[in-house]
GUDOMAR-469730 format. One record per residue (C-alpha): x, y, z; chain. Coordinates in Angstrom, 1 decimal, padded with zeros to 4 digits. Layout:
N
FIMAR       u       v       w  ch
FIMAR       X       Y       Z   A
...
END
This chain:
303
FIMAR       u       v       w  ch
FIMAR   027.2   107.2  -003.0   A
FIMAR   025.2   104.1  -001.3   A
FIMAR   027.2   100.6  -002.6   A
FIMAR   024.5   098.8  -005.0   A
FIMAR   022.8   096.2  -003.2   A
FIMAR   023.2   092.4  -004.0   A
FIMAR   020.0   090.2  -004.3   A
FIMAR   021.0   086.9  -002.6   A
FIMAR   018.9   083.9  -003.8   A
FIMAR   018.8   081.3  -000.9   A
FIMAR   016.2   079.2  -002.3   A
FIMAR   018.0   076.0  -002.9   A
FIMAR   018.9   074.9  -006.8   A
FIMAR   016.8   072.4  -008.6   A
FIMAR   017.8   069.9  -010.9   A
FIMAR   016.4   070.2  -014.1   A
FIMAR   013.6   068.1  -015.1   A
FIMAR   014.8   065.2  -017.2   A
FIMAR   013.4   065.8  -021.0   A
FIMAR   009.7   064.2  -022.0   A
FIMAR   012.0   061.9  -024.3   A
FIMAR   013.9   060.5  -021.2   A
FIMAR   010.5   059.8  -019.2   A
FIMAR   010.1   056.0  -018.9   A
FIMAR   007.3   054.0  -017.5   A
FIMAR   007.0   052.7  -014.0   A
FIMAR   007.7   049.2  -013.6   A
FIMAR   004.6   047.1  -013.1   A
FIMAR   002.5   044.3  -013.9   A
FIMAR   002.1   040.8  -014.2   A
FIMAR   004.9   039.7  -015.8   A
FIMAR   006.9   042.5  -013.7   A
FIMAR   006.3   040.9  -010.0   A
FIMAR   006.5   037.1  -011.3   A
FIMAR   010.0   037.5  -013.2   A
FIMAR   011.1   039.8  -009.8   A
FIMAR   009.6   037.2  -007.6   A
FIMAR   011.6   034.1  -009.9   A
FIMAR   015.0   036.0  -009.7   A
FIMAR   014.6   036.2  -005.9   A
FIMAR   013.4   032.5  -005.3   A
FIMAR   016.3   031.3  -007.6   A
FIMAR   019.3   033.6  -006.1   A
FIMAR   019.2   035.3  -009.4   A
FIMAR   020.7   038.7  -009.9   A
FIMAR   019.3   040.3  -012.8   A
FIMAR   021.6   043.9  -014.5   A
FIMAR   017.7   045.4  -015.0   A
FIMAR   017.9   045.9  -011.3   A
FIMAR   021.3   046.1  -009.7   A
FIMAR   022.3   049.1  -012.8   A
FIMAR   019.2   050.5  -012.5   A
FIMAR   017.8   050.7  -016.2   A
FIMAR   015.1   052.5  -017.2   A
FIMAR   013.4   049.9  -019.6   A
FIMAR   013.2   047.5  -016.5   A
FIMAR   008.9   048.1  -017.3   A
FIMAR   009.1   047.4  -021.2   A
FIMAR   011.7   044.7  -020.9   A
FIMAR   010.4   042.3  -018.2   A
FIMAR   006.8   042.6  -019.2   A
FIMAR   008.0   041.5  -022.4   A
FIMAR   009.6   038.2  -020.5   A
FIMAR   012.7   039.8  -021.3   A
FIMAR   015.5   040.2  -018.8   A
FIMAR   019.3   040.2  -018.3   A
FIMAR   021.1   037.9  -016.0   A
FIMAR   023.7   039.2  -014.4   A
FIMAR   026.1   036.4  -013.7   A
FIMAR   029.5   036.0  -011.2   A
FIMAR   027.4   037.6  -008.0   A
FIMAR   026.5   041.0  -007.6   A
FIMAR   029.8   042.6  -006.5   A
FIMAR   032.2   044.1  -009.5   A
FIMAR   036.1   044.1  -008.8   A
FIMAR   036.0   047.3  -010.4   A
FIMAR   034.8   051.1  -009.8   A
FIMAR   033.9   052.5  -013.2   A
FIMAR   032.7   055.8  -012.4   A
FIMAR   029.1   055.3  -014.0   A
FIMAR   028.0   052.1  -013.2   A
FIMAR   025.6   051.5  -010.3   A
FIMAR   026.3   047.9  -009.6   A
FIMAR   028.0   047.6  -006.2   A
FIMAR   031.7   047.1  -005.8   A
FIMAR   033.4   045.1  -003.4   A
FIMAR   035.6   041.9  -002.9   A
FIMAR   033.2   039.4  -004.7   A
FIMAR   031.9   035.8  -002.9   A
FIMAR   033.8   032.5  -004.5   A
FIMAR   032.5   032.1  -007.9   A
FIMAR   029.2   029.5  -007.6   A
FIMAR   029.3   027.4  -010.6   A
FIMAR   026.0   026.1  -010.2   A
FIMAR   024.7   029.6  -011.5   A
FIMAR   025.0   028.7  -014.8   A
FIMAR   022.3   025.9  -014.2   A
FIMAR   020.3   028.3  -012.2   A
FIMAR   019.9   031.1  -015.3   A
FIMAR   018.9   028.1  -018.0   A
FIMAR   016.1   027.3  -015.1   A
FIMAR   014.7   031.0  -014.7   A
FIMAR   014.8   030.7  -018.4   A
FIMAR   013.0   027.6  -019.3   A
FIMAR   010.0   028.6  -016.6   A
FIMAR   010.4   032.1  -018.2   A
FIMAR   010.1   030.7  -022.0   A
FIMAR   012.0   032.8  -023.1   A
FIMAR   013.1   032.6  -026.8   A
FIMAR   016.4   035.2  -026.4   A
FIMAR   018.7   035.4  -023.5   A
FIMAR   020.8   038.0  -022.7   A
FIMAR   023.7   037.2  -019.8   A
FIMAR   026.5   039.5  -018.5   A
FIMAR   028.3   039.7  -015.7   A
FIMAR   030.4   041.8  -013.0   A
FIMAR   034.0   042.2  -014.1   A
FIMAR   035.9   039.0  -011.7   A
FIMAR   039.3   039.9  -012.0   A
FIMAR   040.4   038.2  -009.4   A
FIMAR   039.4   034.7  -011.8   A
FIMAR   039.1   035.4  -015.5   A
FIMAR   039.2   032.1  -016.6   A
FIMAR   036.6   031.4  -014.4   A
FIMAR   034.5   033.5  -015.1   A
FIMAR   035.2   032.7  -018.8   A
FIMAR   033.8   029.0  -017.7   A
FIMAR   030.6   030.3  -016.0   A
FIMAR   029.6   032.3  -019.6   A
FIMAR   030.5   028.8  -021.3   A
FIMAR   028.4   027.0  -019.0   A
FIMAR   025.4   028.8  -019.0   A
FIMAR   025.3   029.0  -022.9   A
FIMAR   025.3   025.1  -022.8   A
FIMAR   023.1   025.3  -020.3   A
FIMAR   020.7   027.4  -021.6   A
FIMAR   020.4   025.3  -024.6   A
FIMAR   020.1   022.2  -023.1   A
FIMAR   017.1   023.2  -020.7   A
FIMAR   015.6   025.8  -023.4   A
FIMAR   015.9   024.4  -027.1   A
FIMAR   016.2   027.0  -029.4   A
FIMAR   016.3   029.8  -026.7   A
FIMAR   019.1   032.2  -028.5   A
FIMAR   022.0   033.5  -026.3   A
FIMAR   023.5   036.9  -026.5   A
FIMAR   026.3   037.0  -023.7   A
FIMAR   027.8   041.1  -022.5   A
FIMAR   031.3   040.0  -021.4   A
FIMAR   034.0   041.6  -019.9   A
FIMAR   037.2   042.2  -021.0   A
FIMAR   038.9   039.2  -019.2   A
FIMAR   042.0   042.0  -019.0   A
FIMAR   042.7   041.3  -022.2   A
FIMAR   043.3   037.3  -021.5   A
FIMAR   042.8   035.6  -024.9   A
FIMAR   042.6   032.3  -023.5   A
FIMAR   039.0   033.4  -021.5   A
FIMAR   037.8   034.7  -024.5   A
FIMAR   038.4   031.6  -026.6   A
FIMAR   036.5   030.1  -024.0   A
FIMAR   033.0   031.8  -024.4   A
FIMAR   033.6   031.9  -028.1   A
FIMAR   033.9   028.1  -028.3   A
FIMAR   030.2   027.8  -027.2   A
FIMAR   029.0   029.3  -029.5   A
FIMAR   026.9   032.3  -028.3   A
FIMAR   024.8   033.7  -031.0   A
FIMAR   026.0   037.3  -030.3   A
FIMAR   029.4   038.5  -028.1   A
FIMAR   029.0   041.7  -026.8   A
FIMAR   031.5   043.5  -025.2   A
FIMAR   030.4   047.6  -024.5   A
FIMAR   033.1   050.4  -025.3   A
FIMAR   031.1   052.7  -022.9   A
FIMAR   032.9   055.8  -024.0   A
FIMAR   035.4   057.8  -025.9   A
FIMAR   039.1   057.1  -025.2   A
FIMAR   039.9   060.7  -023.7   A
FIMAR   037.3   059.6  -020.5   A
FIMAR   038.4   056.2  -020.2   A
FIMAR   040.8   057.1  -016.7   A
FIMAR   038.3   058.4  -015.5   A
FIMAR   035.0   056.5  -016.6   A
FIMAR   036.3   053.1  -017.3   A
FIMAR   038.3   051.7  -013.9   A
FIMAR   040.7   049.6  -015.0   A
FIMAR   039.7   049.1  -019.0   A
FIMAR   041.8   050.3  -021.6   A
FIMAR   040.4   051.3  -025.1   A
FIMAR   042.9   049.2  -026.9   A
FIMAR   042.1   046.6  -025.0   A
FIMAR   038.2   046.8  -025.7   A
FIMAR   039.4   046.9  -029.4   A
FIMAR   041.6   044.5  -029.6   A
FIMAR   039.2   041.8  -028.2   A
FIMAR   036.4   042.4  -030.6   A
FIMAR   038.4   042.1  -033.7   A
FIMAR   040.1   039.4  -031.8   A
FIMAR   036.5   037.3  -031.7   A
FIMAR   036.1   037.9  -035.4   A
FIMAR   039.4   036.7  -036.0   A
FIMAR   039.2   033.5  -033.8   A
FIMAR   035.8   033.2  -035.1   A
FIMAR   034.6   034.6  -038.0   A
FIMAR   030.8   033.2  -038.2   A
FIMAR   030.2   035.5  -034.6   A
FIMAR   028.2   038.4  -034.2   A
FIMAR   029.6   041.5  -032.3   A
FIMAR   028.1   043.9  -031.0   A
FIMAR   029.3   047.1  -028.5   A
FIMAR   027.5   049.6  -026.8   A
FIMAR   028.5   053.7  -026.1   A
FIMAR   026.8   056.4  -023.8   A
FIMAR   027.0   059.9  -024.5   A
FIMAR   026.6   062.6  -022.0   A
FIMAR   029.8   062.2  -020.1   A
FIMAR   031.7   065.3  -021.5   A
FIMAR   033.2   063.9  -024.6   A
FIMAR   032.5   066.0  -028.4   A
FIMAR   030.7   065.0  -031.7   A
FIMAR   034.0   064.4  -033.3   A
FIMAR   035.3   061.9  -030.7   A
FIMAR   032.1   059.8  -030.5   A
FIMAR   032.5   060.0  -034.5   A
FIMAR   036.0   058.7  -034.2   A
FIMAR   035.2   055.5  -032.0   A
FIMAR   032.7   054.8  -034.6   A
FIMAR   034.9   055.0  -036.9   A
FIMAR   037.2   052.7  -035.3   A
FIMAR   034.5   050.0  -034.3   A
FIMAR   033.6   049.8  -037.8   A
FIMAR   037.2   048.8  -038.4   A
FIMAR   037.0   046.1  -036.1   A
FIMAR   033.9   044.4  -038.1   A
FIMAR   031.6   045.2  -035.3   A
FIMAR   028.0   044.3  -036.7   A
FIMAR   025.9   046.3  -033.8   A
FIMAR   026.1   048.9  -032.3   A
FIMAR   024.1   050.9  -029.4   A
FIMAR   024.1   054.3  -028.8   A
FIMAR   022.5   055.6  -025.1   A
FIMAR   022.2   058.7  -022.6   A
FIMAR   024.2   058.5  -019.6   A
FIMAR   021.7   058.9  -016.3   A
FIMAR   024.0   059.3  -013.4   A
FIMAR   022.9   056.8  -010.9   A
FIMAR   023.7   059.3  -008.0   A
FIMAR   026.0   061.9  -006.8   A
FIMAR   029.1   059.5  -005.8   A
FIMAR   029.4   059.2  -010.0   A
FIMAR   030.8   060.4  -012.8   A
FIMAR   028.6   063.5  -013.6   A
FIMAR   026.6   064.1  -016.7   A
FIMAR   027.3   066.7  -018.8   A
FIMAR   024.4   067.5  -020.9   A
FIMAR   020.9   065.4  -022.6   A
FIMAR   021.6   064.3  -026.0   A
FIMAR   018.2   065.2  -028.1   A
FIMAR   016.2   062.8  -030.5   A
FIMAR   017.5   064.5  -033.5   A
FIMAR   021.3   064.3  -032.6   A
FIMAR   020.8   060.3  -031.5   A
FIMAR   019.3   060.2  -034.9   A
FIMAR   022.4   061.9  -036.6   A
FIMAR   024.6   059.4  -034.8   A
FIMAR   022.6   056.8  -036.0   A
FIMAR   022.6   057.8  -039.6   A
FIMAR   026.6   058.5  -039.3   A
FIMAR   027.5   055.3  -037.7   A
FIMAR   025.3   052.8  -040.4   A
FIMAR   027.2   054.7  -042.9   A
FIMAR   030.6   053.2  -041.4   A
FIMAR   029.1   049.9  -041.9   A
FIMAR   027.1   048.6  -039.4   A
FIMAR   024.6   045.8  -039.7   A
FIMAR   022.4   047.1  -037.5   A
FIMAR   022.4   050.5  -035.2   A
FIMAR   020.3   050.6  -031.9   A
FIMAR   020.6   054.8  -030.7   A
FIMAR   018.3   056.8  -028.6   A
FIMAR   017.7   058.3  -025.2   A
FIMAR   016.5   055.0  -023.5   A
FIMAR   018.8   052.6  -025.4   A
FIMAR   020.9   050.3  -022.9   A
FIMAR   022.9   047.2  -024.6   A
FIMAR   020.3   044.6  -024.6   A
FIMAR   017.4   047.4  -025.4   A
FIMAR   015.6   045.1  -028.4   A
FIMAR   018.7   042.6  -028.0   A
FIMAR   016.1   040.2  -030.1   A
FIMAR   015.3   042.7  -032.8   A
FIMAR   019.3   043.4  -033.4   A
FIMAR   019.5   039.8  -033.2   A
FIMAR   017.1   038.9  -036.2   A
FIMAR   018.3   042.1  -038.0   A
FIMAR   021.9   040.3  -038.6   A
FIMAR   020.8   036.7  -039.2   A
FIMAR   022.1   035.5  -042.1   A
FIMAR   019.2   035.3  -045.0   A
FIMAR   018.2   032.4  -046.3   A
FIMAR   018.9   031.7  -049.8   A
FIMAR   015.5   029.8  -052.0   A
END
């Protein structure tokens, strides 16, 4: 009896084609090429760029941008970020000065500043956040500030720092559930990231928080639920919910495309927790609508 024969397919494997939902518009325009051509003239880096985000069309043709502050070189190797890692320049404190610049010629009305984790100089880096709030402020009157800050590894004394001027919302992202943190999160600890936003309420009460998660990197329903859950404890006001892209082969793969209707789920779940305000969908990166989440937790005026 003839051995069956095996049909051998040496056509090369393609990647499946992103959903329709997941399809974002180049980048172009006006307001595109001046804010790229600002950033470059000022020695600006901007998180839009060096992470790669998919709103970078939508956000800067809306004058809207995140400055990424402390260089463009993290200390760290999370597995899904795609800003570049590397021993980091000396920390240029004339930065802050820089950013309140861009955003006076900008005009912008809301500012969003983070920053590459600096652990070789937390309190440092603490100073630079501080500094370009005041900054900001001083060279844009009424501009409001929304600063993404690391963890500081879990140094109270850099956090006290940022809170004491005053941004109008501290954001620090949770990025994922507990279970991937080893792997996903170089050098963070879930605790940690915990600990400092009920910290910030505690110091100060009157501040916003906010936190961001992706989903996509292998975790399950019930964990995602479960650091909901345990934001919520923490007096979190916002939260963002977004699909994990991988940036490129060298990190952490993605496991599978959330659809519309399970962001929507998440949504519902997580404002029943307590939430002020929830930001989840396919496209959402933390400062997605930073300004919207902003006016939806201002406190309302009493006639």
């Amino acid at each position: 009896m003839a051995p069956e024969l095996i049909q051998i397919d040496l056509e090369p494997k393609r990647p499946a084609a992103k959903p329709t939902w997941l399809r974002a518009k180049a980048p172009m325009g006006e307001n595109y090429h001046d804010l790229k051509k600002l950033a470059r003239g000022m020695n600006l880096h901007t998180v839009c760029e060096s992470a790669q985000c998919p709103n970078i069309g939508e956000c800067w043709n809306h004058k809207t941008a995140t400055f990424m502050l402390l260089g463009n070189l993290c200390t760290r190797r999370c597995g899904f970020c795609a800003v570049p890692k590397g021993r980091p320049e000396p920390i240029d404190f004339d930065e802050p000065r820089r950013v309140a610049e861009a955003v006076a010629t900008l005009g912008l009305k809301f500012a969003v500043v983070t920053s590459v984790n600096r652990d070789d100089d937390n309190i440092g880096a603490a100073e630079v956040f501080a500094q370009t709030i005041h900054q900001i402020r001083e060279q844009k009157p009424g501009c409001r500030v929304e600063v993404l800050i690391p963890d500081f590894q879990g140094k109270e004394e850099a956090l006290r720092i940022v809170l004491a001027a005053k941004p109008d919302i501290l954001n620090h992202n949770t990025e994922t559930v507990p279970r991937l943190y080893r792997a996903v999160r170089s050098g963070a600890r879930y605790e940690r990231t915990l600990n400092l936003l009920r910290r910030a309420k505690e110091i100060d009460p009157t501040t916003v928080t906010k936190t961001g998660v992706m989903v996509g990197l292998g975790e399950t329903t019930e964990e995602l639920l479960q650091v909901y859950s345990d934001l919520a404890k923490q007096n979190v006001d916002i939260l963002t919910i977004g699909q994990y892209l991988r940036p490129s082969k060298d990190h952490a793969p993605m496991t599978r495309y959330y659809t519309p209707e399970e962001f929507l789920f998440m949504k519902e779940e997580a404002m029943k927790m307590g939430f002020r305000h929830v930001e989840s969908g396919p496209l959402v990166r933390s400062s997605y609508h930073a300004h919207e989440q902003a006016d939806s937790t201002r406190p309302v005026a009493v006639v």
